[in-house]
GURODO-140072 format. One record per residue (C-alpha): residue in three letters; residue number from 1; x, y, z. Coordinates in Angstrom, 2 decimals. Each point is the difference from the previous one (the first is absolute). Layout:
% GURODO-140072
+------+-----+---------+---------+---------+
: code : pos :       u :       v :       w :
+------+-----+---------+---------+---------+
:  ALA : NUM :       X :       Y :       Z :
...
+------+-----+---------+---------+---------+
//
This chain:
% GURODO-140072
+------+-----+---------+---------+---------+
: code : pos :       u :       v :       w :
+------+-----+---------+---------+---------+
:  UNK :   1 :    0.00 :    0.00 :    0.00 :
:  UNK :   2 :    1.81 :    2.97 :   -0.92 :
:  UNK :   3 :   -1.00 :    3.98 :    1.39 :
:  UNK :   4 :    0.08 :    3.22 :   -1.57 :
:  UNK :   5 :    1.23 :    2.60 :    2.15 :
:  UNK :   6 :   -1.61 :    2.40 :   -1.78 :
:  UNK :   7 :   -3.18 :   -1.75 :   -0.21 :
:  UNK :   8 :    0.32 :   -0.70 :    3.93 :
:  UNK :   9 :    0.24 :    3.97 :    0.29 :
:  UNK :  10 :   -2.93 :    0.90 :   -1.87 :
:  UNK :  11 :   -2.18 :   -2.49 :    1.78 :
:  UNK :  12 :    1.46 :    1.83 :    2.79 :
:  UNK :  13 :   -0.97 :    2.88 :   -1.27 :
:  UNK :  14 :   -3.51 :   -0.66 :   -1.07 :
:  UNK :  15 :   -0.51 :   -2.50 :    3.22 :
:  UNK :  16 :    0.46 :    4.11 :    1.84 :
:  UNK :  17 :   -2.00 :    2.25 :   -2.54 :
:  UNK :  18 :   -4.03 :    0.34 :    0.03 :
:  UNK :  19 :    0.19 :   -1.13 :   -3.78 :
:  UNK :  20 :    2.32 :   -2.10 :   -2.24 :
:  UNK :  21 :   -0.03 :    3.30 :   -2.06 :
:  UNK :  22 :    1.76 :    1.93 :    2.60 :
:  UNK :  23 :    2.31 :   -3.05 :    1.03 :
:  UNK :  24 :    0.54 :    0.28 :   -3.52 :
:  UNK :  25 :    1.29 :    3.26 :   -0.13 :
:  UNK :  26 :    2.10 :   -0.17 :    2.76 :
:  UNK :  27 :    1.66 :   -2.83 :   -1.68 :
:  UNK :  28 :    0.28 :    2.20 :   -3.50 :
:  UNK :  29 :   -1.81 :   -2.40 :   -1.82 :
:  UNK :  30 :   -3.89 :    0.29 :   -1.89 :
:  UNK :  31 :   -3.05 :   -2.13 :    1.79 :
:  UNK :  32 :    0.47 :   -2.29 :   -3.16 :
:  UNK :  33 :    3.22 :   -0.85 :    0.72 :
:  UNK :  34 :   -0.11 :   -0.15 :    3.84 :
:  UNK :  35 :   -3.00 :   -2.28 :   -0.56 :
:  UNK :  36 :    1.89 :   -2.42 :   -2.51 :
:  UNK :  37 :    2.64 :   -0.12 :    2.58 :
:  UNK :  38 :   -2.07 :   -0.57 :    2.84 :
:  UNK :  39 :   -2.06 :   -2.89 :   -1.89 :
:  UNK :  40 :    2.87 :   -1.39 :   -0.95 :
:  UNK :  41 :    0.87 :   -0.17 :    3.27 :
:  UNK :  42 :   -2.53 :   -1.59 :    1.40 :
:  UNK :  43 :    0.62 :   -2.70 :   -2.54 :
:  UNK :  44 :    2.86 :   -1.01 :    1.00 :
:  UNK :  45 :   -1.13 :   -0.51 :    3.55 :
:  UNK :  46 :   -3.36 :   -1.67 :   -0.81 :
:  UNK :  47 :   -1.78 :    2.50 :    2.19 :
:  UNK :  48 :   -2.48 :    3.23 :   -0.18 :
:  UNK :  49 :    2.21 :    2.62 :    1.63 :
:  UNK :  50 :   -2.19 :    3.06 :   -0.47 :
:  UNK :  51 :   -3.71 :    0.65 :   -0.33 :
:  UNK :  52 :   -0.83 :    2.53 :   -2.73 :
:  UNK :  53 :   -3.52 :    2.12 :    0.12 :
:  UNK :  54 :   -0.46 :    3.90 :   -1.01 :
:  UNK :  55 :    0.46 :    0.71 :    3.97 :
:  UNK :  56 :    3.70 :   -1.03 :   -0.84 :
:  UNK :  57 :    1.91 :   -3.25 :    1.48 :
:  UNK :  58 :    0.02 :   -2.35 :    2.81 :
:  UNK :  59 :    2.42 :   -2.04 :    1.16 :
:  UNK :  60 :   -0.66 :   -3.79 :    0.43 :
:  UNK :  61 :    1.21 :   -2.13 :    2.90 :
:  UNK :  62 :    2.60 :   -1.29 :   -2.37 :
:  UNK :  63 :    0.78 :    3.65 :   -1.13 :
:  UNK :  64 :    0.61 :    0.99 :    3.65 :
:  UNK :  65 :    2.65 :   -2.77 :    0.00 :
:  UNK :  66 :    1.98 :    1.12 :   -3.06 :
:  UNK :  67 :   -0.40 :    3.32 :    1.00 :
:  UNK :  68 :    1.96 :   -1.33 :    3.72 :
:  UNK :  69 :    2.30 :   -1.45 :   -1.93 :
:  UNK :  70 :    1.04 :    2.07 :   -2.69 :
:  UNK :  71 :    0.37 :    3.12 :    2.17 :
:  UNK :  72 :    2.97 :   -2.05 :    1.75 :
:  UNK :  73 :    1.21 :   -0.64 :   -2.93 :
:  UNK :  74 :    0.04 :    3.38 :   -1.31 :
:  UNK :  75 :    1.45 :    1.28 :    3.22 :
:  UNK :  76 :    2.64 :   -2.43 :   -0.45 :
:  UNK :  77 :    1.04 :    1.45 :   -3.33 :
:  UNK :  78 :   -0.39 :    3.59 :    1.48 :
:  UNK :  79 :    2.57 :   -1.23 :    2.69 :
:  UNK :  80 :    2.39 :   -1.74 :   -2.96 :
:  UNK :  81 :    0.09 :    3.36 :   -1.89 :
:  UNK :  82 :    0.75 :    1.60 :    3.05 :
:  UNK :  83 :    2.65 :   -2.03 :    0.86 :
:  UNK :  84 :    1.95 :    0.59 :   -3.21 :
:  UNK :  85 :   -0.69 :    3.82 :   -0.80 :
:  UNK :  86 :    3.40 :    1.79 :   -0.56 :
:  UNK :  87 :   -0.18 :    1.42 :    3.70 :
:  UNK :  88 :    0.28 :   -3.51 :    1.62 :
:  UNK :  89 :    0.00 :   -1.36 :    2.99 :
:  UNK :  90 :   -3.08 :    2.29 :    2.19 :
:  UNK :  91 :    0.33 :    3.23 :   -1.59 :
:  UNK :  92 :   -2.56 :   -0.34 :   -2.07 :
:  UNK :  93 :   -3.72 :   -1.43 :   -0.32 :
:  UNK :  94 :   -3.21 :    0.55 :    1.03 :
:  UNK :  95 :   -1.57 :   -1.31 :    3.35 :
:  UNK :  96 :   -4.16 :   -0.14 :    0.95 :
:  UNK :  97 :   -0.62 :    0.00 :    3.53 :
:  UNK :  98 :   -3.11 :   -0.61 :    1.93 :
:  UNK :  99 :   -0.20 :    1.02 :    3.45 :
:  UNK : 100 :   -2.11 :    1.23 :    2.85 :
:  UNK : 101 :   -1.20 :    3.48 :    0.95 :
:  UNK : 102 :    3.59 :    0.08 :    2.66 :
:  UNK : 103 :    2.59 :   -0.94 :   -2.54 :
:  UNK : 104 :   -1.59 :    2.40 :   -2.54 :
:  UNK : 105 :   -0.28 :    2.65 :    1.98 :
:  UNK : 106 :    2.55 :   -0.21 :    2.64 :
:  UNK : 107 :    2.88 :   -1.32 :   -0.54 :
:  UNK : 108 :    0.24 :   -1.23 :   -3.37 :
:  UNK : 109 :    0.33 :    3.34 :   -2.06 :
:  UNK : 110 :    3.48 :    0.46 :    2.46 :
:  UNK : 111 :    1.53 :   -3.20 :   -1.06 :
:  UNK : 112 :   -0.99 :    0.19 :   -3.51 :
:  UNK : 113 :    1.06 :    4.03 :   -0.47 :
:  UNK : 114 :    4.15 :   -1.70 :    0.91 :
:  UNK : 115 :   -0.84 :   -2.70 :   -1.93 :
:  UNK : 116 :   -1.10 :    1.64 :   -2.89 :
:  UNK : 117 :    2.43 :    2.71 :    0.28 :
:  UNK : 118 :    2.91 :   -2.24 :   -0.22 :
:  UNK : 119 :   -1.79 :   -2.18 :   -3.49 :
:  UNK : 120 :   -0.85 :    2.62 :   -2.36 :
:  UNK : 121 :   -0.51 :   -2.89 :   -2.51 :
:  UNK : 122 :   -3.29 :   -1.29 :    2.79 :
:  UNK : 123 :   -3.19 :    0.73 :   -0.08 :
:  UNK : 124 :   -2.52 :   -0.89 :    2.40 :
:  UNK : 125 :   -4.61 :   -0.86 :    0.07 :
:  UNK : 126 :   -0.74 :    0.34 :    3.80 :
:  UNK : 127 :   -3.52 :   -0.61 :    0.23 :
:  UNK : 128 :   -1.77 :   -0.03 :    3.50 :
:  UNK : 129 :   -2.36 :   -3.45 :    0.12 :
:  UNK : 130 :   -2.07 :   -2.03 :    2.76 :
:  UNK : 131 :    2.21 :   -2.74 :    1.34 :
:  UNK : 132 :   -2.11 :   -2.27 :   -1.88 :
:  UNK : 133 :    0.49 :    1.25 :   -3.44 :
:  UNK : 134 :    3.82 :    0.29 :    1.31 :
:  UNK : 135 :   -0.05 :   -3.59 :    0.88 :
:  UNK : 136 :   -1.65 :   -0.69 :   -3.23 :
:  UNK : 137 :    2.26 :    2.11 :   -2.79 :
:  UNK : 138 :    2.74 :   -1.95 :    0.88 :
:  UNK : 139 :   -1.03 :   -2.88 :   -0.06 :
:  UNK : 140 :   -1.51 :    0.49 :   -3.32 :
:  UNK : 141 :    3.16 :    1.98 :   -1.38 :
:  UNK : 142 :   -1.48 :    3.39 :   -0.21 :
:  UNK : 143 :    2.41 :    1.21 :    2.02 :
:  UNK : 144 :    3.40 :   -0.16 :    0.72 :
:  UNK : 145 :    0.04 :    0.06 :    3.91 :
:  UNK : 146 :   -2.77 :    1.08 :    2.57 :
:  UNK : 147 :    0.45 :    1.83 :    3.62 :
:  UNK : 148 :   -2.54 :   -1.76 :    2.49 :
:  UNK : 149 :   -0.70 :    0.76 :    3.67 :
:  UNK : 150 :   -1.58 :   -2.88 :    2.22 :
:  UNK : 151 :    0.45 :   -3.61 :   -0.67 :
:  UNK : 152 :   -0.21 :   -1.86 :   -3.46 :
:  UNK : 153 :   -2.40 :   -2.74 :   -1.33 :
:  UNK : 154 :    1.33 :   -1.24 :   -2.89 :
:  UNK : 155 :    1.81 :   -2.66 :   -1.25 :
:  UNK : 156 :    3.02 :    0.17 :   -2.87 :
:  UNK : 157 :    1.22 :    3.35 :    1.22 :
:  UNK : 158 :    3.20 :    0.82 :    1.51 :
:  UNK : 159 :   -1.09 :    2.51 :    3.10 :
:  UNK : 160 :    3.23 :    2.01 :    1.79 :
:  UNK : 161 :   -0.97 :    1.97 :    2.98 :
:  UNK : 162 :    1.85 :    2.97 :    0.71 :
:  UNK : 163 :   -1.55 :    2.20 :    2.58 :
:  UNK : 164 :   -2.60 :    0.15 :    2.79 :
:  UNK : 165 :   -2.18 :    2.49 :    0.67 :
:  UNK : 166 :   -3.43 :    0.56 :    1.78 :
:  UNK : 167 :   -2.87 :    1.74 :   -0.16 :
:  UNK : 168 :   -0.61 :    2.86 :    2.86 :
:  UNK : 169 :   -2.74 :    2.34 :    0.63 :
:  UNK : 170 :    0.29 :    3.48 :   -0.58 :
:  UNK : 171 :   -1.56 :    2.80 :    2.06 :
:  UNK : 172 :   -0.28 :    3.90 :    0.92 :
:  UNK : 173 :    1.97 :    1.15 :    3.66 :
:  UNK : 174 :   -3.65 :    0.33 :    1.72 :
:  UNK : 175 :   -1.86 :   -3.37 :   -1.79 :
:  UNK : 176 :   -1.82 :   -2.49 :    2.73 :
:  UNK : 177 :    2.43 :   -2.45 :   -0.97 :
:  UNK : 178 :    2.51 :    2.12 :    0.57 :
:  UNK : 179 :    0.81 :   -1.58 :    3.35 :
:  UNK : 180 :   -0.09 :   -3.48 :   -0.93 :
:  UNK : 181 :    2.38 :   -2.61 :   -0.09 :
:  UNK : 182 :   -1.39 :   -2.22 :   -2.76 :
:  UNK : 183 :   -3.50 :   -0.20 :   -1.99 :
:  UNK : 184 :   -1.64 :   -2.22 :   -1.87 :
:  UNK : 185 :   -1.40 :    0.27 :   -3.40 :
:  UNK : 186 :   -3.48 :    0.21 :    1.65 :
:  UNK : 187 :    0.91 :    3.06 :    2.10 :
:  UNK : 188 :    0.95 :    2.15 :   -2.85 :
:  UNK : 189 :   -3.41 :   -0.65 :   -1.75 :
:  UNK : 190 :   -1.46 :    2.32 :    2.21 :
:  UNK : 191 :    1.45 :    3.07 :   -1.95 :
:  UNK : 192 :    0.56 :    1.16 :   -2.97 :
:  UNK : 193 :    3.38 :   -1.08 :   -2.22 :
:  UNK : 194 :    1.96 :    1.46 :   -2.36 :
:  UNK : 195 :    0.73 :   -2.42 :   -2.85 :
:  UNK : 196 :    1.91 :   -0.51 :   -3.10 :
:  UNK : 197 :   -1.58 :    0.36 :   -3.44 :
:  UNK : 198 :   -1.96 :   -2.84 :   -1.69 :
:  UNK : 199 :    2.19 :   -2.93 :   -1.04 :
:  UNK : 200 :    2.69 :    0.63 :    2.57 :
:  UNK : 201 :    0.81 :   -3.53 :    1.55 :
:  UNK : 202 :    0.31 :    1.06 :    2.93 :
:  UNK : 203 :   -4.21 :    1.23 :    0.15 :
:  UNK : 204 :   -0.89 :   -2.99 :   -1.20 :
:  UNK : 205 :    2.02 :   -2.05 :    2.33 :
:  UNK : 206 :   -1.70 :    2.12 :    2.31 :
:  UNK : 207 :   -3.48 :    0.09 :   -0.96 :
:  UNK : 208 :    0.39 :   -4.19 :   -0.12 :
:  UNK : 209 :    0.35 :   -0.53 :    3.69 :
:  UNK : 210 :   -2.45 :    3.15 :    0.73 :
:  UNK : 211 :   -2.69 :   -2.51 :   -1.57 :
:  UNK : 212 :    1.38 :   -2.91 :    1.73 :
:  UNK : 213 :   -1.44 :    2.25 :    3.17 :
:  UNK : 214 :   -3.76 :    0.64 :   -1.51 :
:  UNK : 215 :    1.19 :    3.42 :   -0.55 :
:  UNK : 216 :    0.65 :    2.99 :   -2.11 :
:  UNK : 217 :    2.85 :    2.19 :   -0.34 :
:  UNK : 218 :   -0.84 :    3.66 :    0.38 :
:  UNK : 219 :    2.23 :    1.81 :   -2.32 :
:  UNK : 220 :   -0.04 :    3.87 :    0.22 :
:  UNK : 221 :    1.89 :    0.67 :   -2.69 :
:  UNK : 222 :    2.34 :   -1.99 :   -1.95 :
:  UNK : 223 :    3.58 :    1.21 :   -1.76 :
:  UNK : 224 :    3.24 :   -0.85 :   -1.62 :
:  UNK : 225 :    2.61 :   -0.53 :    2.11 :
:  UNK : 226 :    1.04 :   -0.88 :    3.50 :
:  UNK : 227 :    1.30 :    3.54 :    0.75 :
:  UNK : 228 :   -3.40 :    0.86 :   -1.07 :
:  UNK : 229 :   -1.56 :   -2.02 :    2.51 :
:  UNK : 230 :    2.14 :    1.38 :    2.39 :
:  UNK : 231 :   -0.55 :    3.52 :   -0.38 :
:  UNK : 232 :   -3.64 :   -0.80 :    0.24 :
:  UNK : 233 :    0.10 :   -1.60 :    3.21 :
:  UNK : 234 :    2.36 :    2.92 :    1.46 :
:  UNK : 235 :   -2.76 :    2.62 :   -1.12 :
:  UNK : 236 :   -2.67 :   -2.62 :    2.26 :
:  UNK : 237 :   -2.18 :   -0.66 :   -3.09 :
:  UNK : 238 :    0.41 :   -3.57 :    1.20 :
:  UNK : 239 :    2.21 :   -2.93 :    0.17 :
:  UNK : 240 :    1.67 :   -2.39 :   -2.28 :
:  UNK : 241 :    1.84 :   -3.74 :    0.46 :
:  UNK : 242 :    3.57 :    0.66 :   -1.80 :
:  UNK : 243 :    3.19 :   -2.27 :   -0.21 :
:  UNK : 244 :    2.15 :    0.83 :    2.87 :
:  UNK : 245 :    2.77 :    0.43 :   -1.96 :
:  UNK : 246 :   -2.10 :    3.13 :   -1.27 :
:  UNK : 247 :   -1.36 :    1.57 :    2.99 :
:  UNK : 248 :    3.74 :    0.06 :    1.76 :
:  UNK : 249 :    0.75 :    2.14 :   -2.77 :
:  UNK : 250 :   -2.23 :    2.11 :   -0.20 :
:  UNK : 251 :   -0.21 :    0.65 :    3.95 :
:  UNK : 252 :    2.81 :    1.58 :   -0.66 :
:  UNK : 253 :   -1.10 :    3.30 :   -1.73 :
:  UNK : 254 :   -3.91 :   -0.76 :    1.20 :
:  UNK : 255 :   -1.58 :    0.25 :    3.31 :
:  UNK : 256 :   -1.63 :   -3.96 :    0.07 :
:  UNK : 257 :   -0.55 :   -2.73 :    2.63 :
:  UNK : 258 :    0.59 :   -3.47 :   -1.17 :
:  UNK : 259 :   -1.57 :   -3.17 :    1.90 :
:  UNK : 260 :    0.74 :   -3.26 :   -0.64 :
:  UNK : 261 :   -2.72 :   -1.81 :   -1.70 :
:  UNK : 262 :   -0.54 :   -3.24 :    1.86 :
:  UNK : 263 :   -1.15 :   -2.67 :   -2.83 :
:  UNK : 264 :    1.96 :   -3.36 :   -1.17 :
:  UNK : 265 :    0.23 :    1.54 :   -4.11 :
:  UNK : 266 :    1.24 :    3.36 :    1.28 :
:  UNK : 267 :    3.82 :   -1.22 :   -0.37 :
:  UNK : 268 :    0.56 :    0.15 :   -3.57 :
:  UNK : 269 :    3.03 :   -2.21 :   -1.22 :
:  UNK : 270 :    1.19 :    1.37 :   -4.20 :
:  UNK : 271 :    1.18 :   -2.26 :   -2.48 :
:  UNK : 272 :    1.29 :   -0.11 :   -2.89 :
:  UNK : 273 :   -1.77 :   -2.27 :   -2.57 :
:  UNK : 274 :    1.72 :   -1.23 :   -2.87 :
:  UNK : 275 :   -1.01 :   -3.33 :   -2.71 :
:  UNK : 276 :    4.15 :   -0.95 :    0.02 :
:  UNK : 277 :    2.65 :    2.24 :    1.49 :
:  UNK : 278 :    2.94 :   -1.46 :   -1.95 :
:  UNK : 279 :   -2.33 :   -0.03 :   -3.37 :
:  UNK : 280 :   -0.45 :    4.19 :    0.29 :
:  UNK : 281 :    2.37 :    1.78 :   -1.30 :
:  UNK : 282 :    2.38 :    2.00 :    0.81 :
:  UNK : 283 :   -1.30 :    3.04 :    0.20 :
:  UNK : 284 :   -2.94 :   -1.40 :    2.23 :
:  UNK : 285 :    2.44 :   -1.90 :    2.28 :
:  UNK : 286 :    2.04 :    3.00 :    0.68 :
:  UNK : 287 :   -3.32 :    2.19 :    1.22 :
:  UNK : 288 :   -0.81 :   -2.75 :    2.09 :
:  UNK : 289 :    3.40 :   -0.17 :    1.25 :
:  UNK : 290 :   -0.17 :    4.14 :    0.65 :
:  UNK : 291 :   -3.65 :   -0.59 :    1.64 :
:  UNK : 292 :    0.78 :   -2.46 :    2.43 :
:  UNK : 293 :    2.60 :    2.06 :    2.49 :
:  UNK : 294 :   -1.79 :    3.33 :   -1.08 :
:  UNK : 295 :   -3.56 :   -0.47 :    1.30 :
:  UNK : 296 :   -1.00 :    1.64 :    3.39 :
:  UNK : 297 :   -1.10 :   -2.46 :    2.94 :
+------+-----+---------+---------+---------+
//
């Protein structure tokens, strides 16, 4: 059975796009001939890969299967061509990284603004993603490495921790749980939070073991950024469940109690998830390598 690469990458392509016209185009080919191909295709494995209607395609189970596949193998020839550009070694290449709402906005940027500043010939897709789609891209090969905090469930991944951190609550000076020692999840539901914006991992994570309780998060008013949150709390508008990590930082220039949130899941363990260390290359290896020492506890 032999495999087109560049029939693999248009099915990739179309497999992605609303239509086989636009999967098409992003392969620089006309409907006809991205049809023919695709057919084709699907003779030679015996199998329907796509449904066709005028509301555009649909994968089939066996499609979803190919598509698994030949993303790894496409990201295996993305990591061959890197390998043997005329900058060598891990100069040059570019890495997709998944990661929660802490890496993205804490201290990833840090690590990858030396990085980055010391590769001219890298480029880097950090995209912010729910530790299940994390868990999920790469497995499937749709991205290079993901940044996960909590434990993993999956099988055929490689998972390196590198840091612990935990989750604290965050108050104003003259807040009724000011004085405490410790709360529980529970106790907080009694006011009014200050959360990140929709998608953030860290809300959902959040709003996940509020339902566990029967209840309902009451969000004042939701924003970007930890600082954000911070600054909110500070001005009493309410108060906000932050990594650690974050609100020791920003004490520092902000006028903030921080309590230590007394639940099992509040210690957060990051890894590192990767298909095959030794199969990235170098590029990959050496951000990894530059990640590990780098990230804050």
């Amino acid at each position: 059975m032999h495999f087109d690469l560049a029939d693999l990458r248009l099915f990739i392509h179309i497999a992605e796009s609303p239509s086989l016209t636009q999967g098409a185009r992003r392969a620089f080919l006309s409907p006809a001939a991205a049809s023919a191909r695709i057919k084709a295709l699907e003779a030679q494995l015996d199998t329907r890969l796509l449904y066709r209607d005028s509301r555009g395609v649909e994968v089939t189970p066996a499609g979803q299967r190919l598509l698994q596949h030949a993303r790894l193998i496409m990201r295996q020839v993305d990591y061959l061509k890197s390998e043997f550009t005329s900058y060598g070694g891990d100069s040059a290449g570019h890495i997709r990284i998944f990661a929660n709402t802490t890496a993205v906005t804490e201290f990833l940027p840090e690590v990858l603004a030396g990085f980055l500043s010391q590769r001219p010939g890298v480029t880097v897709d950090l995209q912010e993603r729910l530790s299940r789609d994390i868990v999920r891209g790469v497995l499937d090969g749709t991205t290079d490495m993901g940044i996960i905090a909590g434990p993993v469930e999956a099988s055929g991944l490689q998972v390196m921790h590198f840091s612990t951190d935990r989750l604290v609550l965050i108050m104003p000076v003259d807040h009724p749980l000011a004085a405490q020692q410790s709360v529980t999840l529970g106790q907080t539901l009694a006011f009014q939070h200050i959360g990140l914006h929709e998608g953030s991992t860290l809300l959902s994570f959040l709003r996940e073991h509020v339902e566990r309780l029967g209840k309902t998060l009451s969000l004042r008013i939701q924003v970007s950024s930890f600082e954000a949150i911070c600054r909110m709390v500070e001005a009493g508008v309410g108060i906000g469940i932050i990594p650690k990590s974050a609100a020791v930082r920003h004490s520092r220039t902000m006028e903030l109690v921080t309590v230590a949130l007394d639940e099992p899941w509040a210690i957060r363990e990051r890894s590192i998830l990767v298909r095959e260390l030794e199969a990235l290359p170098g590029t990959i290896r050496a951000l990894i390598a530059t990640l590990m020492p780098s990230a804050q506890t």
